[in-house]
C-alpha positions as CSV (number, residue, x, y, z in Angstrom):
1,X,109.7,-30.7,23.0
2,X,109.9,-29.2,26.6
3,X,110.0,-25.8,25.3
4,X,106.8,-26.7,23.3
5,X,104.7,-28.2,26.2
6,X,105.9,-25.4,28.6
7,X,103.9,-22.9,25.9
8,X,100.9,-24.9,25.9
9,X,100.9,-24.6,29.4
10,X,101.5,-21.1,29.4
11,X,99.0,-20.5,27.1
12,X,96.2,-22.5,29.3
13,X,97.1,-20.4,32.3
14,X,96.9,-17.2,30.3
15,X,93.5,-18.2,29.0
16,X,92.1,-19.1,32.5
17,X,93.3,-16.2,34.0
18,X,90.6,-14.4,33.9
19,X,88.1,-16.6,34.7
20,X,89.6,-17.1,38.3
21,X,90.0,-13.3,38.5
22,X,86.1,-12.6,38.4
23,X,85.5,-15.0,41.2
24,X,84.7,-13.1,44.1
25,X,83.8,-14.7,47.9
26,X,80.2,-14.5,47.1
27,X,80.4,-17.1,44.4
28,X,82.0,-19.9,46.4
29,X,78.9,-19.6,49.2
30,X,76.5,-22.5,48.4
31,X,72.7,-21.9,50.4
32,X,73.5,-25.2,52.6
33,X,76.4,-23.8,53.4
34,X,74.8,-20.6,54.3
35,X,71.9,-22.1,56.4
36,X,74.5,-23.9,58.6
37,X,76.5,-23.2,61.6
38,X,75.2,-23.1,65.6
39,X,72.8,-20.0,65.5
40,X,71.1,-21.1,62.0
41,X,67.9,-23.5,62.7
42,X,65.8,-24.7,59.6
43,X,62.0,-22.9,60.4
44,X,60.8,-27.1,60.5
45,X,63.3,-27.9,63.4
46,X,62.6,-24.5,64.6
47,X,58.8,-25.4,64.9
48,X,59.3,-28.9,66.2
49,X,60.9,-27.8,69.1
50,X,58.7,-25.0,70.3
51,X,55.7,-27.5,69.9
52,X,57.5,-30.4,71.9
53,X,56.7,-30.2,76.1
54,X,58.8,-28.5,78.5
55,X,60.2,-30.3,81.8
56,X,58.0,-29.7,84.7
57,X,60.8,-31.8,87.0
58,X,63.8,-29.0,88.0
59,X,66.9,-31.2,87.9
60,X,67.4,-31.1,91.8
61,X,64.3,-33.4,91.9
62,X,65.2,-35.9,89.6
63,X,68.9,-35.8,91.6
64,X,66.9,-37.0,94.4
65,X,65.1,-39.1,92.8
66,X,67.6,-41.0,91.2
67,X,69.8,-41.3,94.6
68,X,67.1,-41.9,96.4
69,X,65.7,-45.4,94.4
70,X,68.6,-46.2,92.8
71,X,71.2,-45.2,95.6
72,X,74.6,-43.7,95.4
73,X,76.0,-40.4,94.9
74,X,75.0,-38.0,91.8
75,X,77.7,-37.1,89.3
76,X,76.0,-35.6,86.5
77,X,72.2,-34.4,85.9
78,X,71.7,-33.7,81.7
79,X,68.4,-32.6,80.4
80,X,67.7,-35.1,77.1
81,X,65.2,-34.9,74.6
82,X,63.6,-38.4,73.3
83,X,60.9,-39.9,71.3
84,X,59.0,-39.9,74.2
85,X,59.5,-36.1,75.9
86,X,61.9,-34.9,77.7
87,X,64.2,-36.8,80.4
88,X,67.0,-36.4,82.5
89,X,70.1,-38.2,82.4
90,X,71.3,-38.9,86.1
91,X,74.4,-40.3,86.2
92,X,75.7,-42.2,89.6
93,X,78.2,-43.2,92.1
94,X,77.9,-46.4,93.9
95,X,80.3,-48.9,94.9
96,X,82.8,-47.3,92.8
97,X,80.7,-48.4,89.5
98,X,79.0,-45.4,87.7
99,X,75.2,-45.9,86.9
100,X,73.1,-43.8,84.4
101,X,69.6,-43.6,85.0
102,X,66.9,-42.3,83.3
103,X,64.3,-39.9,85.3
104,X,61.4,-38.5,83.8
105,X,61.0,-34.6,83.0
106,X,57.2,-34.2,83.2
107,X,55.0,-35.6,86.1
């Protein structure tokens, strides 16, 4: 019984054999798989973000702005993009507690 189930399984992997060899690295690529990765945009995403404004506030001037209603000392200043334009992410030390704030990127 083994020695017949160890033929049938000999004979499957003799018969698949060649399929497997013809593979090459070209045929495992998928075109999602090619379109992604850090340098790769879709033209759409490419498009919305050219059309979207550009900050007119350097990130100095929302620092100051930020420390100066809010209070405290700045930590962190991070450009953001939102529904609404662009903003900066101004991130605070006062009292020991950390405060993120939200400052505008266009006047």
């Amino acid at each position: 019984m083994r020695l017949l189930a160890t033929a049938a399984c000999m004979t499957a992997l003799a018969v698949g054999a060649p399929a497997f060899a013809q593979l090459d690295g070209n045929a495992l690529r998928s075109p999602l798989a090619e379109s992604a990765g850090p340098g790769k945009q879709r033209p759409r995403e490419a498009a919305a973000r050219e059309s979207r404004p550009k900050p007119n506030v350097a990130p100095g001037e929302a620092a100051r702005r930020a420390s100066r209603e809010y209070g405290g000392r700045v930590l962190n200043v991070v450009l953001e993009d939102g529904p609404g334009g662009p903003y900066y992410r101004v991130k605070l030390l006062d009292g020991g507690r950390v405060r993120v704030v939200h400052v505008e990127a266009r006047h």
